[in-house]
Every structure is written in C-alpha cells, then in structure tokens.
C-alpha positions, 0 to 999 in steps of 0.5 A: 455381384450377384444377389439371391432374390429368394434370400432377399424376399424370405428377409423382407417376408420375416420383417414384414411378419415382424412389424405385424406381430409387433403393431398388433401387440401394441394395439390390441392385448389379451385378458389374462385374469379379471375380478374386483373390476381389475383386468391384468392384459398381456400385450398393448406395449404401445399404452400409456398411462391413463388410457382408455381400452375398449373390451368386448361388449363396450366395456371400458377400462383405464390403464393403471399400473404399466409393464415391460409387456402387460398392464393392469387395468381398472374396469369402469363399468362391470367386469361381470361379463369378461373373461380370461382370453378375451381381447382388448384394444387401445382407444388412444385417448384419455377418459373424457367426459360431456361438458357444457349447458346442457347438462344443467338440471340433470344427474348424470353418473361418474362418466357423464352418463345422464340417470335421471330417466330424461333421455341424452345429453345433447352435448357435442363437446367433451373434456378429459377428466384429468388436466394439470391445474392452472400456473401461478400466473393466470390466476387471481386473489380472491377478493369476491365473497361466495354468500352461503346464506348461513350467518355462522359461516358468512360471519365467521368462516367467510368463503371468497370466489375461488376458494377452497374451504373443507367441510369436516365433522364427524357422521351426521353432523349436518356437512351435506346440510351446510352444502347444499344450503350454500347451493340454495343461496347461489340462487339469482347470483349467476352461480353454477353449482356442480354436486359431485357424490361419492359413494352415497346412498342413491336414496340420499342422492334423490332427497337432494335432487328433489330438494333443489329441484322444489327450491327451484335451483336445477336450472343453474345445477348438476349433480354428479352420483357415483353411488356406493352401489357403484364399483370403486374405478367409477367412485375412483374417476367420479370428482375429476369429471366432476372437477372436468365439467366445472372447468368448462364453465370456468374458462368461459368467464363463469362461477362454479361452486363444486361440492365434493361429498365426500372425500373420505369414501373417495380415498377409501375406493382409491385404497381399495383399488391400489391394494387390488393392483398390488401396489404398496400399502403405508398408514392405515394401507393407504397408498403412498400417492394418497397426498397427490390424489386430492391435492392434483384435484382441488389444486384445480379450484381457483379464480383466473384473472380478466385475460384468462377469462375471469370465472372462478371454481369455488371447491366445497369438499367433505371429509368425515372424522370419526370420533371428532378425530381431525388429525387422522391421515385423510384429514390432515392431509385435505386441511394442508391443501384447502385454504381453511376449514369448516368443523362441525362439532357433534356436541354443538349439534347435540345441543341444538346449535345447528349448523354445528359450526365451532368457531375455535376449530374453523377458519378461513384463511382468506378471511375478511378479504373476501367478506361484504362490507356489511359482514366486516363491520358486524363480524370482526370480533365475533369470534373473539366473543365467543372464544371469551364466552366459552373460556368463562363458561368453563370457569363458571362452572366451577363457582356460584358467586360471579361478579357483574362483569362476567355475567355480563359476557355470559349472558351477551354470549348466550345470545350470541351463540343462540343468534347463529342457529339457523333451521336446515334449508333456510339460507337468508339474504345479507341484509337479514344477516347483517342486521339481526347481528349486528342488533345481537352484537350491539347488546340490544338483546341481551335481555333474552333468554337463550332459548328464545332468541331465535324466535324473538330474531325472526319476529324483529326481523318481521318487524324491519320489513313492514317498518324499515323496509328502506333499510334493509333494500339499502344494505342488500344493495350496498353490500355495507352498513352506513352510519344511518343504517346502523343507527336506524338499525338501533332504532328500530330494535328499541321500538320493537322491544316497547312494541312487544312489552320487553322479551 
C-alpha cells in the first residue's frame, strides 16, 4: 500500500488551520455594534454566561445574553471609547471584587474601586460577585436581636441577626434616615456595616460618609456607591459586590448589617439593561426574571450555625412607593422575599412622628424571638394599644360627648404614639428605651399633653442617670427588666412628677 505524503500533509495543514481558526473564535471576538453601554460581539463561542471580557483600553464587560456565534454584552465602565471592529478577549473567570479588612473605612465604588481619594486598597484576596445562597442545613434560627437604637422599631419591629427586613415608603420619608441611624447604633457591638447606594446622588453619598465618619462609626464601615451618574451595568452589578464583601466577614464567624439604598432604582437599571438587550418586556416592561433578580441577592442574608462559622448578614434594603402605593410590582415582590417590613407613613411624617413608623403596616416575621428580654416585657401589647388608639380616634371624630373610658385610651394613646418620636441621628441605649417605655406604657404619663412628652421623657431620663443610675447599669447589663427595676422604675417617675410640680 502506497500513501501520498503531499496528500496527507495538505489534510493535516487543513486541520491545523482549522483548530487555530476555531480556538481563536472562542477566544478573542469582534465588536460589531456598541452604544447604551451594550456591546453585541461576533465570535467567542467558547464564553460563558457572566463572564468577564477585556476590550481595548482596560475596558470590562459581562456576557449577558448568549448566541450560536456572538453574545451581547454589558459595558462596565464606559463605552465612550469603543468602536465597531475593535477586538475582545475572553478572561475566563467571573466579576470579582476585593474583600477583607481592608476595606473598612473606605468608599469604593460598585467594582471595588476605592473613590475616596485615600490611595489602593491593599486587599490581596477577592470574591466573585455572584454565589449560590447558602442550603437550608448551615443555617441557623434568628434568635439574636440587632438593636437599632429607634425605640418605634426595637419595640415593634423588632430585627434579629440574620434577618431581613425591608424598609419601605414613599420619597423623603426618612428610610436612609432609619438606615443609617441602625448603622450608628452597631457602634461598640462588633458589628460590621456595608452601605451599599444605588443610583443616589454622590452629594447624598458624601453627607452620609461624612456623618459616620463625625460619629466616629467608619472604623467598623463600608460604603459602596454606584451613583446615578454611574452607567446602569455598574448600578446593575453594585449590591452583588456589596452582598460579596459581607459574605467574607460572615464566613469568618462576624455580623454584617447591609443597607441596600435602594432597590427600586436597582430594578429600574435592571429594566433598563434587559430592554437595551432586547429582551421581553412584561408588567410595567420589567423583565420576566425581575422576582429572581432580588430574591437570588437577599436570599444570600442569614445566620450559619457554629460549625459553618456562626456570623450572620443582617439585610436592610429599601424600596421607594410612589403614592403610598405598596402593592406595586417591585414592592410586592421584595415584601414576599424579606421576613417582614418596615412602612413609613408620609402622613405620620407630616405630622411630626418621626420615624414615620405605622405599626398596622409594619411587621417583623420574626418577632419577639429575637427581641431583649427588656423590650419583651415593655413591647408585647404596644401595637395593640396603638391599633385600639387609632380605631377610637377615628370614631371620636365623629362625636363630642365620649365616655371616661374612651378618654382614657385616647389620651394614654396620645402619649404613647408621642413616646416613640425620636430626633434623626439619635440612636439611644436599651436601657433608655426600656424604661422611658415602660413608665409611658404603665400610664405614669398619662397626664401630659402630647406635644410635650418628648421633652418631659428626655428630662425623666435626666433624671434616672443622676438618680437611679444603678437602674439603668442593671438593664443594659442584663438585657431585662427585674422586678425591682420595674418597681424602682415606678418610683422614680412619682418623685420626678413631685420634683417637677406636676407636667
């Protein structure tokens, strides 16, 4: 048998040709159109969703939507400077971000970039943005309160260690407010803070790193701003960093409280993108995969038990209404995944009850298992008061002669709603909290108007450090309200009352 060697080398010449030609189309691609930060690519057949590609002049983008032989993707930071025809290259890995220490105390944008003006981030260790959310075996029950300082919210809403409770109201309702108060009060508690903002004004941003910074709460902190200056891939990828940072401290056995502000503009850049890469628009042209969006993010927010290392993420994320509006599409569907929520009222807030916390529409589902034991025995009815409140003040309304009962529960509601109004930046200890209301619930101020029991509660309380100062120390130590503290507690309201000629 004779072989023709000519023939043979052309085959093997065609089929080394053909191996080039097919490795480099699933390596490196071609740009065929670019604008709105998208980047449809001819080639890199061998891309995986997610991926990170490198264009020319370091710009990065993440693979979208896949193709028989092109891909779109979505341009991380600018597309200013690409154009038709340019190349790109597969990295073969995932978006990855800085993790660790090091980054306490700095503002970093949504990719980790430090734009604070303090130099690098000396972090030599990094994490993809995206994870799968931890089984239902490693983790545990919350049982561990997360004090927040607000006596509305550790009262009423109470919020455990590992939890996930949405803040929503409409605009300029005081939600950052409530956020940022919570980070305040982690203060001392070995707690570490992520704030993640999505498409806020870099103005706001600084007010809010500034006022940590005067509380003296950077040290334990991270901001994470994806301003609305910022192109949507970046507003887009920014809470999965921010999720992706707090997931390192939370293996290594640590509490993380993460502030999402907020998921509506989230959802919006998300909409944004998926009609850019023409994808199927469904209610209000949000993308069929909206639900998965948040739900595969906050899923990630939850306690491990001892053998996986113990920490925790405690997830604060906001949504905005409009009009007071919470069954809209992106709030129903963020109320169905949190484990309860927190609904400023915009009337309430007009009215001078700040925060504007409404205790028919909040809830925590759960609840009293991870509250103090102080705020337990103080707490367990005060909703109902309320509620008992509000329905008589709705009827009274409509007549003048009311019996003494009822006047009774009016002016004790009074008091109490006027108890849980609290000035903006001041968390206070539990001890503060338990025993101003626990006097208010036990009708020891019953006798004052309104307006002024603020002002008369933070002159009692004057009056328990310089007098009962034991009492106080004994409560914030103990987590609960003894026998004696509650009586002494009885006490010291009566001399106070005396001591100040009746309110």
């Amino acid at each position: 048998m004779k072989f023709d060697v000519n023939a043979i080398s052309r085959l093997l010449k065609a089929q080394i040709e053909g191996f080039e030609s097919q490795n480099e189309l699933s390596d490196v691609g071609t740009v065929v159109s670019v604008g709105d930060d998208i980047a449809s690519v001819y080639g890199l057949s061998g891309a995986m969703l997610g991926e990170l590609l490198l264009f020319p002049h370091d710009i990065y983008g993440l693979v979208m939507n896949l193709g028989e032989n092109s891909l779109d993707a979505a341009i991380l930071n600018g597309d200013l400077n690409l154009k038709e025809g340019d190349w790109v290259k597969r990295t073969k890995r995932v978006v990855e971000v800085p993790v660790g220490d090091a980054l306490l105390g700095r503002v970093v944008g949504a990719l980790g970039n430090p734009i604070d003006g303090l130099g690098p981030i000396s972090s030599n260790k990094t994490r993809p943005i995206e994870r799968v959310a931890p089984g239902v075996l490693p983790r545990k029950s919350v049982d561990t309160s997360l004090f927040t300082g607000l006596r509305a919210i550790d009262a009423m809403v109470p919020i455990g260690r590992g939890q996930r409770e949405l803040i929503i109201g409409d605009r300029q309702s005081g939600k950052t407010s409530i956020a940022v108060d919570a980070i305040i009060s982690q203060k001392g508690r070995n707690v570490k803070c992520v704030y993640c903002a999505i498409g806020q004004k870099n103005s706001s941003v600084a007010y809010i790193a500034d006022r940590l910074k005067r509380e003296g709460c950077m040290d334990y902190s991270l901001i994470i701003s994806a301003s609305s200056s910022e192109p949507a891939p970046q507003l887009y990828v920014a809470p999965y960093a921010a999720m992706a940072m707090a997931e390192e401290w939370m293996e290594n056995g640590q509490d993380v409280l993460i502030v999402f502000d907020d998921l509506s503009k989230h959802a919006v850049a998300y909409r944004t993108l998926s009609l850019l890469l023409r994808r199927s628009p469904g209610r209000e042209a949000y993308p069929g995969d909206i639900f998965y969006l948040h739900s595969r993010l906050l899923e990630r927010a939850c306690r491990l038990d001892e053998k996986h290392g113990g920490g925790s993420i405690t997830a604060l994320p906001i949504v905005e209404t409009q009009e007071g509006d919470i069954s809209a599409y992106i709030p129903t569907n963020v109320i169905s995944i949190t484990d309860g929520q927190i609904y400023l009222s915009t009337d309430m807030f007009n009215e001078g009850f700040r925060p504007a916390v409404d205790s028919g529409l909040s809830v925590s589902r759960v609840g009293s298992s991870a509250q103090d034991k102080a705020m337990k025995k103080v707490a367990f009815s005060l909703k109902i008061e309320l509620a008992n409140y509000r329905e008589n003040l709705s009827f009274a309304q409509f007549g003048s002669d009311l019996d003494a009962e009822t006047q009774k529960i009016l002016s004790h509601g009074a008091v109490l709603s006027a108890a849980l109004i609290q000035k903006e930046g001041r968390p206070e200890k539990l001890s503060k909290e338990a025993s101003l209301l626990y006097c208010v619930k036990e009708g020891c101020f019953d006798e004052v108007k309104a307006e002024k029991v603020p002002e008369v509660l933070e002159g009692f309380h004057e009056y328990l450090i310089n007098n009962h100062s034991k009492t106080l120390e004994a409560i914030e130590s103990e987590k609960d309200l003894s026998e004696a503290s509650m009586k002494d507690l009885k006490v010291a309201a009566a001399h106070y009352r005396e001591e100040v000629g009746g309110f």
